[in-house]
C-alpha positions, 0 to 999 in steps of 0.5 A: 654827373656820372662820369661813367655815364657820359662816356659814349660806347664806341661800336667796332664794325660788325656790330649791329646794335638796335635800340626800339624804346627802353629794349636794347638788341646788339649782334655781333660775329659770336650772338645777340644780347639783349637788355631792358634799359630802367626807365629814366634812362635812354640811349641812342645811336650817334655817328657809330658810337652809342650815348647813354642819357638819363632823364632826372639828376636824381642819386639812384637814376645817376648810378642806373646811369652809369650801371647802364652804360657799363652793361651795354659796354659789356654786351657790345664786347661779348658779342665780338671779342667774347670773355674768358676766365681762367681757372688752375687746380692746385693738388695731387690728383686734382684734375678736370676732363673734358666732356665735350664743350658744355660739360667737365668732370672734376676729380677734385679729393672727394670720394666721387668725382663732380660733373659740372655742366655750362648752361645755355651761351657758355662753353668750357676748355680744358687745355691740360688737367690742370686748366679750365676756361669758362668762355662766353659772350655773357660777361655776368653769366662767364663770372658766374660760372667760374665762380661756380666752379672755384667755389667746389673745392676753394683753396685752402689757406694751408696747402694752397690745394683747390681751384682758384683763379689764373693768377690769383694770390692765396694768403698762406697760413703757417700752421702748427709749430712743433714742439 
């Protein structure tokens, strides 16, 4: 049995989550997600609290099972807390600037700088030049995006010089030894 699967999904007030057949709708104070549920699963509202079912024990429709119950999770999460990554140039002279909420322009060592623009449901923060904060309700669409970005200039084993994310560790390398 998936363990995933069978834990129910609690809905925080506020939350409205409609279910009409295999599509899934769930508003919140920050937007609307929506999600087509694969078809043997199903789910159903109970007592504020969502359950997730699958209709045959076979191997692929139990990891769906518990794939389902996560993406739902996500969603009802998105649509009232939101997500937020964080990410830190490292580098002399390595900066973001803000261009209003969807759009950041990076000097990041090259001979031109890189503008980068959110798509729809994503928004950007620069707190200071070294900090950038990809926020949404869209949890794959926030990772994908900050994945986007670090993957511009990846920190490089020697210096550590590039854009990584808050608090992620960088293996050194210990280069050439003189003579």
């Amino acid at each position: 049995m998936s363990r995933v699967g069978s834990n129910p999904i609690s809905v925080p007030d506020g939350v409205d989550v409609a279910i009409d057949g295999a599509h899934v709708t769930v508003t919140g104070s920050r937007g609307t997600l929506e999600h087509n549920l694969p078809e043997a699963i199903s789910a159903r509202i109970e007592d504020g609290f969502v359950i997730v079912e699958r209709a045959d024990e076979l191997r692929n429709t139990k990891a769906l099972h518990g794939l389902s119950r996560s993406l739902l999770a996500n969603m009802v999460t998105g649509v009232s807390e939101g997500y937020r990554k964080e990410l830190e140039i490292v580098g002399v002279g390595y900066r973001a600037i803000s261009q209003g909420d969807a759009k950041i322009e990076l000097q990041l060592g090259f001979s031109h700088p890189v503008h980068v623009e959110a798509p729809d449901g994503v928004t950007f923060e620069v707190p200071n030049q070294t900090s950038i904060y990809v926020l949404g309700i869209d949890k794959q669409a926030v990772g994908q995006v900050a994945a986007d970005i670090r993957a511009i200039r990846k920190p490089e084993p020697y210096r550590g010089k590039g854009i990584r994310y808050a608090g992620e560790r960088i293996i050194r390398k210990a280069g050439k030894a003189a003579k």
